[in-house]
Every structure is written in structure tokens, then in C-alpha cells.
C-alpha positions, 0 to 999 in steps of 0.5 A: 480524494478516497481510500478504500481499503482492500485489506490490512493483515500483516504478513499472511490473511486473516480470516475474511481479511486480505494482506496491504491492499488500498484503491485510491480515487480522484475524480476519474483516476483509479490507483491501487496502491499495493495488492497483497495476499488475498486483496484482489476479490475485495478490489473487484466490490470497488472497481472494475481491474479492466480499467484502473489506471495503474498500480504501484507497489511499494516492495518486494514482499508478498504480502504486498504484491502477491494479488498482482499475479492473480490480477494478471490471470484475471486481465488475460482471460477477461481483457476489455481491450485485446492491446490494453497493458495495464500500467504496473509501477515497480519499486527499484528492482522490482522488475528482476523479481517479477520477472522471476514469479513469472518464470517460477510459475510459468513455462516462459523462459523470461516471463515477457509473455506472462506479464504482456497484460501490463505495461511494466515500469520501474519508478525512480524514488527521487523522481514525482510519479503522475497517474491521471489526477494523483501525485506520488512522491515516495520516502525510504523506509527502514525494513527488511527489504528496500521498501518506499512510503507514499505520499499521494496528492491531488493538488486540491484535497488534503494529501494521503500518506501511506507509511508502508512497512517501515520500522520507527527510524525511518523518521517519516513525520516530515514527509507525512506532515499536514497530511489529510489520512495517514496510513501506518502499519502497526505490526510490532509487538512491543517485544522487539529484540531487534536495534531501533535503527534497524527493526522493520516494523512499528508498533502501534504507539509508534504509528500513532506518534507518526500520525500526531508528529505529522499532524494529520487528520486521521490515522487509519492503522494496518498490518496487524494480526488478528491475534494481536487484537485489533481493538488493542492496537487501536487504543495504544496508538489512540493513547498518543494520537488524539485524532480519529483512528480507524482499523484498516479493515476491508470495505472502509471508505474514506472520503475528504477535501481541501480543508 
């Protein structure tokens, strides 16, 4: 399998960085995971968004969707098959807002024809998602909004899990466990007044807990803000996770196999 990353910003860019945004590939099948705020010209280094074999988001929040509709206005003027969709996985109600960003900034009055460019499906968390070679099973995170962890396998390679936004309490370890790569947010500052059951986010350290509670191989540490130093974050969550940690920056390329 690979992951490329297409950003790691949290809620708004940072310079020359994009929002969530990860290409995930195996053998032949290309998967965007996420397309976030100023994700979409680093998906275009990578691959050709004609013919990726779908793109699943794991919530409603801009920072981790936003990029779908300049997608979508790069797909209607530059279509490689006049009636190819491309296939577009929503998190549950996911359809009711997409439906209301198209209308928002459109004059179609149920924004069908806006989105006509994708095939529009709305998963179902409890249920395996195929997309050509990769598996997608999804976990409830804690967050602001609903918001679905990933774990994406192969059935060969080492699996992929990505943490989306979650908060400490989601308790996701189990799910992540013997997980290849680790893909954690790191967003909180530590200085949180938020309850632990309920705060949205994870802090470095927490990440870092995820990654070695789950054993993985390597964590590669996201949504962070510039202005909380990078460089920082990844030496907290290196203090509780002996692996390789690795800033999700754009361009990082990861490669692995069965172990």
C-alpha cells in the first residue's frame, strides 16, 4: 500500500500547506481520503482526479471536504468520459449538507445537476466499504460534529489507520490495533477546558499514546497549526511513542508491505 499526503493543517491552511487531505493506493486502485481546504492542487502532483476510484470523507467539517467542490468544477470542465461520476462516499448526512453547499453557491435549486460529475453515496459506519483493492471499516469518533476514524486494509499489506478528528475518549486503540501507519490528528494545545469525554481533539502526546496503545509501525502526526510548532508537537508525541513519527506534510510518501 501508499499514502501520500495532500496536507496536514488543521482547520484553516497554513502557508504552502493544505487542510486533511490523504491518497491512498493499492495496486491499481487510487482512494482520496478526505480533500480539505487547499488540498486539491497537491492531489493533482500525485494523480490524475479523472480517474481516481472514489473519495470518502469522514465529516462534515470544511477543513475536510472543502476541495470536493473545487473538484467538482475541475471534473465538469475537464471530463475524461462525457458520463463518467466519480464515485463520492458521504458520512451519514453527509448528503443533506452537500446538497446545501451546492445550492448555496449555485442556482440549481437541489444542486442534482451541480454534483451530476459524482455518483453520490452515503456509507453506512457498521457496514465494510469495498473500493477496488481497499477495505474500509469506520469507528465513531468523539468530535464536534458526527465524525468516522478509518481503518483501510488491503488484505496483503500491513493496514492504514487514520484517526480523523476525534478527541482522547473515543478510545480508539483497539480498532487501530496492528495497524501498519497511523494517521493521528494532534490538534489540541494542552490547555483544553473542554471535559475529556467530550473535548474534540487530541493532543500530541494523546496521539502518540494512540499510536503506541495500538502498536503500530509509524505514526504520522496531522492537523496542527503552524503556530503551534510542528517540530514540537512531534517531539511530545515521540516522548510516549518509540516508533518513527512523521509530520503529515504535503508530498510525504509512505510505502510498506505485509510484514
Amino acid at each position: 500500500m501508499q499514502l501520500t499526503i495532500l496536507g496536514g493543517s488543521a482547520a484553516a491552511p497554513n502557508p504552502g500547506q493544505g487542510c486533511s487531505g490523504y491518497l491512498v493506493e493499492s495496486g491499481t486502485t487510487r482512494v482520496v481520503v478526505d480533500l480539505g481546504s487547499g488540498t486539491f492542487p497537491e492531489l493533482r502532483r500525485h494523480a490524475d482526479y479523472r480517474l481516481l476510484d472514489s473519495v470518502v470523507l469522514s465529516h462534515g467539517h470544511l477543513d475536510h471536504l472543502l476541495d470536493v467542490l473545487t473538484l467538482r468544477y475541475a471534473l465538469a470542465h475537464n471530463p475524461i468520459e462525457a458520463d463518467r461520476q466519480l464515485p463520492l462516499w458521504l458520512p451519514p448526512g453527509g448528503l443533506g449538507l452537500l446538497d446545501r453547499l451546492a445550492q448555496a453557491i449555485t442556482d440549481d435549486p437541489d444542486g442534482g445537476e451541480f454534483l451530476s460529475v459524482f455518483e453520490v453515496n452515503q456509507y453506512e459506519p457498521d457496514e465494510l466499504l469495498r473500493i477496488g483493492e481497499l477495505e474500509f471499516r469506520f469507528f465513531p469518533t468523539v468530535h464536534y460534529v458526527p465524525c468516522w476514524a478509518m481503518r483501510i486494509s488491503n488484505g496483503v499489506d500491513g493496514d492504514l489507520f487514520y484517526s480523523a478528528d476525534t478527541g482522547p475518549a473515543a478510545n480508539l486503540a483497539a480498532a487501530a490495533r496492528g495497524s501498519q501507519i497511523v494517521v493521528a490528528e494532534g490538534t489540541d494545545r494542552g490547555t483544553s477546558a473542554e471535559p475529556h469525554e467530550s473535548r474534540g481533539h487530541m493532543t500530541p502526546a494523546e496521539a502518540g499514546a494512540l499510536a503506541r496503545d495500538a502498536g503500530a509501525g509509524v505514526l504520522v502526526l496531522s492537523h496542527l497549526w503552524v503556530e503551534d510548532d510542528p517540530f514540537r508537537a512531534t517531539r511530545e508525541a515521540s516522548q510516549v511513542f518509540s516508533g518513527p513519527v512523521q509530520l503529515a506534510t504535503p508530498g510525504l510518501r509512505l510505502n510498506w508491505e505485509a510484514n
